[in-house]
Structures are given as C-alpha cells and as structure tokens.
N, C-alpha and C positions, 0 to 999 in steps of 0.2 A: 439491903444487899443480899442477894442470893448467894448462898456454896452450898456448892455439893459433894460431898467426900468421895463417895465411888459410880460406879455406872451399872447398868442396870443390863447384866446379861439378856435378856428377854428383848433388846433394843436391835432394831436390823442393821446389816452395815453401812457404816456413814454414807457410800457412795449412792446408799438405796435412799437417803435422806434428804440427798441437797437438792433442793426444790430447783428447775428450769428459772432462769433469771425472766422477770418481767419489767415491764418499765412502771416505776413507784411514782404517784403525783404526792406530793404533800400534803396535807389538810391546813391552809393556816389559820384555821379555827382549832386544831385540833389541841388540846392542853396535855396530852401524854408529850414525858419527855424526850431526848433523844438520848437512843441506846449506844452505849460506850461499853466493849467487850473485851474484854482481855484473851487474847489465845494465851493460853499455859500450855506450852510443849510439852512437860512429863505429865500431866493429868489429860491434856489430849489421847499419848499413847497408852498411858493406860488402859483408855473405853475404847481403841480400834481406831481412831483418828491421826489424819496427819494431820500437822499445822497445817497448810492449802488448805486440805478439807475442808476443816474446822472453819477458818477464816472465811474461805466462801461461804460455805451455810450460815455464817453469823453476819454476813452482809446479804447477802438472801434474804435474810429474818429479817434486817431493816436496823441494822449495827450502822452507824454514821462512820465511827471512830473507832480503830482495832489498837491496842495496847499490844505485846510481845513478852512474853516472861518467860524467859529459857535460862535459870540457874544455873542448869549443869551443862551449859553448850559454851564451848570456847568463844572467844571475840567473832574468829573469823566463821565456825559455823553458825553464830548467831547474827553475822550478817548475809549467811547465803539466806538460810530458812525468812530473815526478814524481803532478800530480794524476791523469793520465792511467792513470798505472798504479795 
C-alpha cells in the first residue's frame, strides 16, 4: 500500500494533469492487478484537488474501482460530492 502524507508544491495544477480519456483494451495476459483508489476529500484539497478531479484522473490512470472517504462532510454533502463523481 502506498500513502503519502503531503503534496508536493513544485506539482502543476490538477486541471494541467488529467490526461484526454482514451479508449483502454485490456491485456488478458497481463498479471498486474486491478487498481482500486480511494478519493480522500480532505487530502485531495489539501494538494489543489477537487474530488471530480481527482476521481477522473485516477480513472484516467486506469482505477477500475473509486472508494469515497469524506470524514468531515455531512450525509447529505457526502452524497452530492459522491453524485458528482
């Protein structure tokens, strides 16, 4: 398991990040597993990220599966930011 505690000023802004979506074929020879991401809402804005952002570029990367972790968001803001994504 990867973490990373803080973010790296020298890094451009997300928006400059998210790669143009392509069409993904599979390898099904391929033995890498499939990536499962968690968005974290306060560690997103910490580094400049919104959730969307975040979310897209981590399905961009090739994220199968997005997980949601918003501690400090109410029920109901925790299910816009989820409709959002």
């Amino acid at each position: 398991m990867v973490r990373d505690s803080g973010c790296d000023p020298r890094v451009p802004k997300p928006e400059s990040r998210i790669p143009t979506p392509k069409l993904r074929l599979t390898n099904p020879e391929s033995r890498l597993p499939i990536l499962n991401a968690i968005v974290d809402v306060e560690a997103a804005e910490r580094c400049g990220w919104t959730p969307t952002d975040l979310a897209r570029a981590l399905l961009a990367g090739g994220a199968r599966l997005l997980q949601l972790r918003a501690k400090g968001l109410t029920g109901a803001a925790f299910l816009d930011t989820a409709k959002a994504i």
